[in-house]
C-alpha positions in Angstrom: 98.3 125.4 71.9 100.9 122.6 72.4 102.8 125.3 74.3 100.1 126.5 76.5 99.9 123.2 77.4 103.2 123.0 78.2 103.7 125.6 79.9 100.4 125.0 82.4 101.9 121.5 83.3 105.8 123.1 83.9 103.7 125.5 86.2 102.1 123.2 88.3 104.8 121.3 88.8 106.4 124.3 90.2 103.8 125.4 92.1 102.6 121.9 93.9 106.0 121.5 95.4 106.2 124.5 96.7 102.7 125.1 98.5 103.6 121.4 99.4 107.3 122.7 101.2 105.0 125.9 102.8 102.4 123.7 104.9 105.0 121.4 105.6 107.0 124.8 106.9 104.3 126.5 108.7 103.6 123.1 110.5 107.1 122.8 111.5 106.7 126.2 113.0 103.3 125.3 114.7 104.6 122.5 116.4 108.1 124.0 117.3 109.3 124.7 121.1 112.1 126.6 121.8 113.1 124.2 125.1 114.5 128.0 126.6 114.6 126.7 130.1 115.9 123.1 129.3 119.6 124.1 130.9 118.1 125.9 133.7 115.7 123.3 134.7 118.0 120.8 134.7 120.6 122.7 136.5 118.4 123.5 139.4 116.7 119.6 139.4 120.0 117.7 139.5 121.0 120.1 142.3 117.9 120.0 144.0 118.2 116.1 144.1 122.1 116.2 144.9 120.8 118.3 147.8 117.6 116.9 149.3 115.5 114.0 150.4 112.3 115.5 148.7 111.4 118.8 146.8 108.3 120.4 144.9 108.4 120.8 141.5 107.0 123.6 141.6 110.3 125.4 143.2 112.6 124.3 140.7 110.8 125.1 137.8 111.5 128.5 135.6 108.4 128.2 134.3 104.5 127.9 134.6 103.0 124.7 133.9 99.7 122.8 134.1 100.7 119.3 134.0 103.9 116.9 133.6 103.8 113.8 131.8 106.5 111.2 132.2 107.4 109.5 129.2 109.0 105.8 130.0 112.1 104.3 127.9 111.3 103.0 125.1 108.0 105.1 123.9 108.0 106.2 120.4 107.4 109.7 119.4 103.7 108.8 117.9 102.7 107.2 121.4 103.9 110.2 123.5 102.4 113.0 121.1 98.9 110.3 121.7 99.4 110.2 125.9 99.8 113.9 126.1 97.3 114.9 123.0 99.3 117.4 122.0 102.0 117.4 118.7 105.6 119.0 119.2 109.2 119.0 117.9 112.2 121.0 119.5 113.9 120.6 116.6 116.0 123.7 116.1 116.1 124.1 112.1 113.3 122.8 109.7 116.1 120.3 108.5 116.3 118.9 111.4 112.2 118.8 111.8 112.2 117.0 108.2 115.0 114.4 109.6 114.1 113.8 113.1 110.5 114.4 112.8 109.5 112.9 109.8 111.3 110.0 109.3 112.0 107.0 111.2 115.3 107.9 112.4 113.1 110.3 115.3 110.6 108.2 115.9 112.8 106.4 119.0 113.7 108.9 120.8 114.2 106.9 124.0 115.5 103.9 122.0 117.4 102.7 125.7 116.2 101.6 129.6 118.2 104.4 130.4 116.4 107.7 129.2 112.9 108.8 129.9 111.5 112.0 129.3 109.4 115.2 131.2 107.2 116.8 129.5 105.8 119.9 130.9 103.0 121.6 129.3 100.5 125.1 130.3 97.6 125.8 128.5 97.7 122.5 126.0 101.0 123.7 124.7 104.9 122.0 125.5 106.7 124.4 127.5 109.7 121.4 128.0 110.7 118.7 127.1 113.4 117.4 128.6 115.2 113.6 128.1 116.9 112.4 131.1 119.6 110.0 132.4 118.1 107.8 134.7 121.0 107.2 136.5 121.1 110.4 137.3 117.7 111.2 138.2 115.0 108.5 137.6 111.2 109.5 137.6 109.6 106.4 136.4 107.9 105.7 139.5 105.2 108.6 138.6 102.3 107.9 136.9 101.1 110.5 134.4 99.8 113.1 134.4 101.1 115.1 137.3 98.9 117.6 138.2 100.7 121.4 139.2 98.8 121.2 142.6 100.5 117.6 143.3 104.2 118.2 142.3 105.9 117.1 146.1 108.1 114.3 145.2 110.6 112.1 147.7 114.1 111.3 146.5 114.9 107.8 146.8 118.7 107.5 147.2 119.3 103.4 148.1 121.8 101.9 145.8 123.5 105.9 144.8 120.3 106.3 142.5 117.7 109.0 143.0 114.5 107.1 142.4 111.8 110.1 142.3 108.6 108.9 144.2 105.1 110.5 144.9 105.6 112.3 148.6 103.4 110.6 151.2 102.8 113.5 152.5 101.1 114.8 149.5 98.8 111.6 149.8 97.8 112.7 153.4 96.5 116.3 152.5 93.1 116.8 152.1 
């Protein structure tokens, strides 16, 4: 008896861990994005505003998308997952999910006035997420959400910084 016993609580102590690490797992893999167009994107945008005096997103995209969200220095990882309604990690290893994620030490992603974020997402799911330099390209001037339909933007280029603003002529079109 003693052993049956012991044996049911040396089970269970197996087995609660493990279905424990499983849903932790298959979240991780829910909530993963592979970021495929990240190097693309930014490619073509940083070109694109090397370039020109004003663009539409839409052009320099690889991808389709419903909405872009920008995400302002200093937002934590809670808040942002909140303004879009949506949660997401582009961790690339569960490891790194567990570390980044899960802890404190990714819940600051934009822990300086110098990075803010896009987030690009189609049909309620990230497509991109992409953390950039704002010295290089700074798009803080937007308000959120931008709408697919709306994506003409003006480049700003006083003081060698490209300040991304809504296009006036997107506010004059019907």
């Amino acid at each position: 008896m003693k052993i049956k016993k012991k044996t049911i609580m040396i089970t269970a102590f197996l087995i609660i861990p493990l279905i424990l690490f499983i849903l932790s797992y298959i979240n991780y893999r829910s909530q993963r994005i592979d970021n495929k167009h990240l190097e693309s994107f930014k490619s073509e945008l940083m070109t694109t505003v090397q370039q020109n005096s004003s663009f539409d997103m839409n052009n320099i995209t690889p991808f389709e998308w419903d909405r872009m969200y920008v995400i302002r220095p200093y937002i934590s990882r809670t808040e942002m997952q909140k303004v879009i309604g949506i949660k997401w990690t582009t961790a690339d290893t569960y490891i790194g999910y567990l570390i980044c994620d899960k802890t404190w030490f990714g819940e600051h992603p934009l822990d300086d006035d110098i990075f803010h974020k896009l987030i690009f997402v189609k049909d309620n799911k990230v497509v991109l997420d992409i953390t950039l330099d704002r010295n290089d390209v700074d798009f803080t001037q937007i308000n959120s959400p931008v709408i697919n339909d709306d994506s003409l933007f003006d480049i700003d280029k006083a003081d060698e910084r490209n300040i991304i603003k809504t296009s006036k002529q997107q506010k004059m079109m019907p």
